[in-house]
C-alpha positions as CSV (number, residue, x, y, z in Angstrom):
1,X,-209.9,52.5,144.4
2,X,-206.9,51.2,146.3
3,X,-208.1,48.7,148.9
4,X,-206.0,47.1,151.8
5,X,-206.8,44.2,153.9
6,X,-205.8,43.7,157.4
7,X,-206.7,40.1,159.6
8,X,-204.8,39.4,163.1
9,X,-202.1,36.8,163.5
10,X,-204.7,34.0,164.2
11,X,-205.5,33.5,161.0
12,X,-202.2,31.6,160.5
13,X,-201.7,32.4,157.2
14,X,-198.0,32.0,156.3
15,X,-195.3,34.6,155.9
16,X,-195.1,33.8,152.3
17,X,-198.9,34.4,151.4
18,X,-199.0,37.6,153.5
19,X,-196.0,38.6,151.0
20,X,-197.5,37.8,147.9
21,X,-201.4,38.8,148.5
22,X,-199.7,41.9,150.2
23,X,-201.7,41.2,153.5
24,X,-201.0,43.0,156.5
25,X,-201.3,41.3,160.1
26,X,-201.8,42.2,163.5
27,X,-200.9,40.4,166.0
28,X,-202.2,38.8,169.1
29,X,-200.0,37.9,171.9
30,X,-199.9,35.3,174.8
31,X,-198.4,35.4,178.4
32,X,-196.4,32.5,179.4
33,X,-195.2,33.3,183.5
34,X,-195.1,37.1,183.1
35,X,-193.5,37.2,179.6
36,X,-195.4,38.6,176.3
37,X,-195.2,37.0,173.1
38,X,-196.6,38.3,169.8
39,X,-197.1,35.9,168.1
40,X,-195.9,35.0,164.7
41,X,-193.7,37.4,165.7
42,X,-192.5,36.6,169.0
43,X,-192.9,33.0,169.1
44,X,-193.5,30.1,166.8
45,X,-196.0,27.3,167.3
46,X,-193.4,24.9,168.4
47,X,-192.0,27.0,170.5
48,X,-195.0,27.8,172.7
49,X,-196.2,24.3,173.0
50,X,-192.7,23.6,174.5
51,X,-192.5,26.6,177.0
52,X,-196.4,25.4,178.0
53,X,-195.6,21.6,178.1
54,X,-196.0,21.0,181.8
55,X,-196.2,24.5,183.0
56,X,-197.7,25.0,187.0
57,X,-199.2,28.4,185.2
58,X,-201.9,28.7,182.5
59,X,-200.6,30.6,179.9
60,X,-202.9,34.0,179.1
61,X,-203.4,35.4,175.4
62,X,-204.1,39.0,175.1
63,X,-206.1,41.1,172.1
64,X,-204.0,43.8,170.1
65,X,-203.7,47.2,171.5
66,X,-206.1,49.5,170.2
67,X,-203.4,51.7,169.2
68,X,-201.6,49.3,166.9
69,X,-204.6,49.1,164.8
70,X,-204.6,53.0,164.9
71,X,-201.2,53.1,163.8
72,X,-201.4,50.7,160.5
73,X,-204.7,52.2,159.6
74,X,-203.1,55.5,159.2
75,X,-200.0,54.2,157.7
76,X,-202.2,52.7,155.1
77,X,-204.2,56.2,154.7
78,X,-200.8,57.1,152.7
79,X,-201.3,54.6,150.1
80,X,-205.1,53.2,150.2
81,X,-208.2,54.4,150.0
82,X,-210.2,51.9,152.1
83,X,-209.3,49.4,154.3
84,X,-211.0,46.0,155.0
85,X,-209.8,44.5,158.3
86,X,-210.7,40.7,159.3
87,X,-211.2,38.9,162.5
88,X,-211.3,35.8,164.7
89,X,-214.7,35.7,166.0
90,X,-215.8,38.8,168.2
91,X,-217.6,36.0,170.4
92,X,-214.2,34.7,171.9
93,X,-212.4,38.1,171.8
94,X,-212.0,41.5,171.8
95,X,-209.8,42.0,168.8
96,X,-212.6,42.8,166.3
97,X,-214.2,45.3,168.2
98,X,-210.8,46.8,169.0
99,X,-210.6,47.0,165.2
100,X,-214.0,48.7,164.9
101,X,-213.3,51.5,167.3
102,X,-209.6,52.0,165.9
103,X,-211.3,52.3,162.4
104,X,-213.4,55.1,164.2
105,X,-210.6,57.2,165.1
106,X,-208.8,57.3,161.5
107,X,-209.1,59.9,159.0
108,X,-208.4,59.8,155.5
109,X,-209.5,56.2,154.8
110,X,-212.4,54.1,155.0
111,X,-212.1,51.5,157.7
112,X,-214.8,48.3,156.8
113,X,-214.9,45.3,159.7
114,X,-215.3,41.8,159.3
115,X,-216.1,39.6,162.0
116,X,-215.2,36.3,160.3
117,X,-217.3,34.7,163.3
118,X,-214.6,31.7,163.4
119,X,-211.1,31.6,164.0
120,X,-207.7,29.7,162.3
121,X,-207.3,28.9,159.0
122,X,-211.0,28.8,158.1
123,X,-210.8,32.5,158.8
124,X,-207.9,32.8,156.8
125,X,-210.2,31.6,153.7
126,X,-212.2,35.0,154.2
127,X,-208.9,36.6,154.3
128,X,-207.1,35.1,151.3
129,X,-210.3,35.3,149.0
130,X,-210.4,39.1,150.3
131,X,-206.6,39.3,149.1
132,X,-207.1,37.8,145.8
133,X,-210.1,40.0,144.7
134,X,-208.1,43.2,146.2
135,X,-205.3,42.9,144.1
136,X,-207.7,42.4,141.0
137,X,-209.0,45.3,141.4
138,X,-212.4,44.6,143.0
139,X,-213.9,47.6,145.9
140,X,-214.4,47.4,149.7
141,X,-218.2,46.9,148.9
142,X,-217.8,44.1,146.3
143,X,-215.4,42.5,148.0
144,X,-217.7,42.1,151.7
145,X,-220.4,41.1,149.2
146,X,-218.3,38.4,148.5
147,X,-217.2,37.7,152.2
148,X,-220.6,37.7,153.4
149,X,-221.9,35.0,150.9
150,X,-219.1,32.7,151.3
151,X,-220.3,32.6,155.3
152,X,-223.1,30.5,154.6
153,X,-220.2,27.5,152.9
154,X,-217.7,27.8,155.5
155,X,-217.7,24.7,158.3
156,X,-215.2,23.8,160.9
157,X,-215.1,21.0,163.3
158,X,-212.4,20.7,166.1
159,X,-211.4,17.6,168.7
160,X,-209.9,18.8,171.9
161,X,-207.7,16.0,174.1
162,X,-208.7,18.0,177.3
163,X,-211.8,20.2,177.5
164,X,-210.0,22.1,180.5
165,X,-208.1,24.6,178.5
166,X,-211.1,26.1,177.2
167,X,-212.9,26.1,180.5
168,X,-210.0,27.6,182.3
169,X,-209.7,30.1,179.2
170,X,-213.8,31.0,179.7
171,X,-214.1,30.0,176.0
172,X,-216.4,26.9,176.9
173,X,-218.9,26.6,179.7
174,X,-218.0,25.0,183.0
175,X,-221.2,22.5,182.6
176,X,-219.8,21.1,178.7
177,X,-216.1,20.8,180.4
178,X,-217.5,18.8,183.7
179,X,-219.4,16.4,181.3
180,X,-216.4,15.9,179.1
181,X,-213.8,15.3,181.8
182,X,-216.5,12.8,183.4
183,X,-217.6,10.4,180.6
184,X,-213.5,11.0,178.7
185,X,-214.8,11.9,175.6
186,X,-213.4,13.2,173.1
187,X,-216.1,15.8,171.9
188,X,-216.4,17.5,168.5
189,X,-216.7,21.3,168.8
190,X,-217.7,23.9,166.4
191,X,-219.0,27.7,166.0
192,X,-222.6,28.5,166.7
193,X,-223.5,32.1,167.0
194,X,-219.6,33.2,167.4
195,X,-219.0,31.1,170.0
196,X,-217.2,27.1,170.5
197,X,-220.2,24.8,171.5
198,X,-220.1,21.2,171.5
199,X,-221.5,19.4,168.5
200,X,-221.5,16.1,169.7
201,X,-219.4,14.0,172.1
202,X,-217.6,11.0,171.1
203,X,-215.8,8.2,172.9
204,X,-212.4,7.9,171.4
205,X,-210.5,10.2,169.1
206,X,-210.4,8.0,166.2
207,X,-214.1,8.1,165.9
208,X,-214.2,12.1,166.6
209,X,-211.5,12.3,163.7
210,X,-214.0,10.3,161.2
211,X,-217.3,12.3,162.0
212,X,-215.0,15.5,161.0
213,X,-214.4,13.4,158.0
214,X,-218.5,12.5,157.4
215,X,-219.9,16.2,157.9
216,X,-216.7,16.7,155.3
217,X,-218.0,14.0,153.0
218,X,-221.6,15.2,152.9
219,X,-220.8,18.7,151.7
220,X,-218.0,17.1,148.9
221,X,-220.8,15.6,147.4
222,X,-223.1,18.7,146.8
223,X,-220.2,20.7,145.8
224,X,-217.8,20.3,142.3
225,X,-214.8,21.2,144.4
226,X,-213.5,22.9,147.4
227,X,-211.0,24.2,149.7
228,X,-210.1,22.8,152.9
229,X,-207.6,22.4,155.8
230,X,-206.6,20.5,158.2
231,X,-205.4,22.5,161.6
232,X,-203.4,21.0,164.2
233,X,-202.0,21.5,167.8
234,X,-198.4,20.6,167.4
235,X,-199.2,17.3,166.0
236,X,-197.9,17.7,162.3
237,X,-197.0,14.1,161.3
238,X,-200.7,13.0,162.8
239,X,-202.3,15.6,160.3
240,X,-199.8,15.8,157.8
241,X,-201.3,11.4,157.5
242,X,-204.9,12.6,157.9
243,X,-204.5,14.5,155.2
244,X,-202.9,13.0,152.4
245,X,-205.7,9.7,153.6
246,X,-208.5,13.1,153.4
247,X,-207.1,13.7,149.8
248,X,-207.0,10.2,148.6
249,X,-210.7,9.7,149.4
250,X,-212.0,13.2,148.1
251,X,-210.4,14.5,145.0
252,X,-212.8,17.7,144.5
253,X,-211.7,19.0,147.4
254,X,-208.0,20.7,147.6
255,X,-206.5,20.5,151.0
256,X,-203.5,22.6,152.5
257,X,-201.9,21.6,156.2
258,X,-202.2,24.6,159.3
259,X,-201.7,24.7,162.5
260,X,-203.2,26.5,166.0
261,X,-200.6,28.6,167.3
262,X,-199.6,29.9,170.6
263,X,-203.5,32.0,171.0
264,X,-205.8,29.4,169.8
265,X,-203.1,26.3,171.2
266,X,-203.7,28.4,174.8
267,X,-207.6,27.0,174.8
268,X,-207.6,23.7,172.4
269,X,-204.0,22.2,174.0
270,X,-201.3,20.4,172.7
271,X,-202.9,17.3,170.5
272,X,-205.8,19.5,169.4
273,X,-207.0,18.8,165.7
274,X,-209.5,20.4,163.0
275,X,-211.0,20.3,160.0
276,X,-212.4,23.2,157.7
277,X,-213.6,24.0,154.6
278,X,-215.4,26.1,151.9
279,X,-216.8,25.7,148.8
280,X,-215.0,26.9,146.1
């Protein structure tokens, strides 16, 4: 049993691993002033956050055409016999469910959806885990059994410098943005039933950055080791020191450096920062 694993581009996983696990990606795209950019494709991170730098016009993202996923699933028909296709969280878009009804109008392979229920990187540990126990060998069936236990592990916290993109964007209620732009906090969000809620708000950014670090701590000590990542919004050096100070302190737990592109970058902005991990 062949089986092939699909995610969408805001998973950020690199080029290089998509090559070597053999994971394909659709992408999603953003509008910058009438102009559509696929990105990972289209545009880099960089690159967006320089186009949006100062923009008059709030930039759009857009969910995959149904019809894209159509067309890779019965490309994949040729050579698979199932199909496992994983998402950013169906609570703040439509691309999972576009997945599900593409996966309806295939024949000759078994489409099998996974809402990942998060977004970024952290959703990218579903996908590289999914990867790795594909090209052992493992089934569709095994390998969500797997997916679905690792949910209960995974954690994510992000800081936001301005609560307005995901207000603008609908991604955060008007109410949690008015309090945040009124007391200038800098408030650490996470996933709750699919969707970004605050988890508590927090003065300055330094201390936002260290209760990231504490939820972090309290999970490296009940675990022998993990995996975890450090995401930013065009603000490499920043995490890139973060990191390697993350690392020093917690030598059980194996960090990597990621990014928000262009979609996610849209609703956290430029200066945005996260932290996520898994147990191993």
């Amino acid at each position: 049993m062949r089986t092939a694993i699909v995610t969408d581009s805001t998973a950020y996983i690199t080029a290089e691993e998509r090559a070597r696990l053999n994971i394909h990606m659709i992408p999603l795209s953003v509008n910058i002033s009438g102009q559509l950019f696929a990105e990972e494709v289209d545009i880099t991170a960089s690159e967006f956050y320089d186009k949006v730098r100062g923009a008059k016009e709030f930039p759009k993202t857009t969910q995959p055409p149904i019809g894209e996923f159509v067309a890779l699933f019965d490309e994949l028909a040729k050579d698979y016999d199932e199909v496992i296709s994983i998402h950013l969280s169906s609570g703040i878009s439509g691309t999972y469910q576009g997945a599900v009804q593409a996966g309806e109008m295939v024949e000759g392979i078994n489409v099998y959806t996974f809402d990942s229920e998060i977004s970024c990187a952290v959703q990218g540990f579903y996908v590289l885990k999914a990867a790795e126990m594909a090209k052992e060998g493992y089934s569709a069936k095994d390998i969500l059994a797997a997916l679905a236990d690792m949910q209960q592990y995974i954690r994510a916290y992000f800081i936001v410098d301005d609560l307005a993109h995901l207000q603008r964007g609908g991604r955060l209620s008007s109410a949690a943005a008015l309090i945040g732009g009124l007391l200038q906090v800098k408030p650490v969000l996470h996933f709750v039933d699919k969707v970004i809620v605050p988890f508590e708000k927090i003065r300055t950014r330094r201390k936002a950055l260290k209760r990231a670090e504490e939820l972090l701590a309290e999970d490296a000590k009940k675990y022998e080791a993990m995996d975890a990542v450090v995401i930013h919004g065009n603000c490499p050096a920043e995490a890139q020191e973060w990191l390697e100070q993350l690392a020093a302190t917690y030598p059980n737990v194996n960090f990597k450096l990621s990014y928000f592109g262009p979609v996610i970058g849209t609703h956290l902005g430029e200066g945005s920062m996260g932290l996520g991990w898994t147990k191993k």
